[in-house]
C-alpha positions in Angstrom: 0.0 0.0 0.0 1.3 3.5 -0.8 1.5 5.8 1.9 -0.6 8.8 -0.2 0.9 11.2 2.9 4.4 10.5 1.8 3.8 10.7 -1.6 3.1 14.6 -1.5 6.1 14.8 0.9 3.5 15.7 3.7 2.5 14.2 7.5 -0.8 13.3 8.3 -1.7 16.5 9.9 -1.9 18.5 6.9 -4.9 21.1 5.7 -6.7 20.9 2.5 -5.1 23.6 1.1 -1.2 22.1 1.5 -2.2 18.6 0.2 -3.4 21.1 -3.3 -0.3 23.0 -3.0 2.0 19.7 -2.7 0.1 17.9 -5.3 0.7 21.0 -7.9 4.0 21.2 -6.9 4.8 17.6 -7.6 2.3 17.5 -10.5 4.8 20.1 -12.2 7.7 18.5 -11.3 6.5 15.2 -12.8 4.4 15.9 -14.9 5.4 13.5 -18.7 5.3 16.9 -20.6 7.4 18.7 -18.4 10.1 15.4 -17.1 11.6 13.6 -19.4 12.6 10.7 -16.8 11.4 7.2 -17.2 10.2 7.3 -13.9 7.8 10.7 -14.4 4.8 9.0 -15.6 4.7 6.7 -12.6 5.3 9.1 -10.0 2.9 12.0 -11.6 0.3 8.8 -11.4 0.8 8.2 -7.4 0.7 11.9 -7.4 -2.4 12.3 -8.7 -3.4 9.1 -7.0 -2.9 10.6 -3.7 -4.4 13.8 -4.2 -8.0 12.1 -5.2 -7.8 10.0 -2.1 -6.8 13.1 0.2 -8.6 15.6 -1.0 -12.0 14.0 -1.3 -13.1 14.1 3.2 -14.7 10.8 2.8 -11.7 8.9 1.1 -9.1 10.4 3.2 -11.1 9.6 6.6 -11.5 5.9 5.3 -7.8 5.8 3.9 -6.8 7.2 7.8 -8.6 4.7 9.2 -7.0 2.0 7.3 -3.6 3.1 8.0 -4.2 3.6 11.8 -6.0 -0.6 11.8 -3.1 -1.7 9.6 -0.6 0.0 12.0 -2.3 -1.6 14.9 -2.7 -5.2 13.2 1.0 -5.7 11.9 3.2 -3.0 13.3 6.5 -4.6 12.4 5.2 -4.9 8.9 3.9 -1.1 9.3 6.9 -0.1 10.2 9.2 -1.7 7.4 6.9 -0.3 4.8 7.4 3.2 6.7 11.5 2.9 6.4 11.6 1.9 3.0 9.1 4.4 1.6 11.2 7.0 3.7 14.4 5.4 2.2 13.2 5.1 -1.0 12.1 8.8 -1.4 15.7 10.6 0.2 17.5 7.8 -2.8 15.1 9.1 -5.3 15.4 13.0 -4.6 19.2 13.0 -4.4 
């Protein structure tokens, strides 16, 4: 499962208005048009992924509530999946 938070570089904490201002921001940078990278497309799509679940109340109350059980249900699991999407985003910026 993709954390949507970590995918707009935000915590789960954040207003309406920064989750549209992250998603443009990595819409643009992303964006097939605009990056050239093989990885653009895939990374605009979790983008734009993330956005529809968090901006939408509804989605994003379910999709918190799903992370909170899955974090309580398997926390070692949780946990790894945390690390290596951290891990994963710092190799990818640099």
């Amino acid at each position: 499962m993709t954390d949507h938070y970590s995918a707009l570089g935000l915590d789960a904490g954040a207003s309406l208005s920064d989750i549209k201002k992250a998603f443009r921001q990595k819409a643009s940078q992303y964006h097939p048009d605009r990056n050239p990278s093989a990885d653009a497309p895939a990374r605009f799509r979790t983008a734009q992924e993330a956005y529809d679940v968090l901006s939408d109340a509804d989605s994003r109350q379910a999709y918190d509530e799903n992370r909170k059980r899955n974090l309580l249900d398997s926390p070692i699991d949780t946990a790894r999946e945390i690390w290596q999407s951290y891990f994963s985003t710092i190799t990818q910026s640099s």
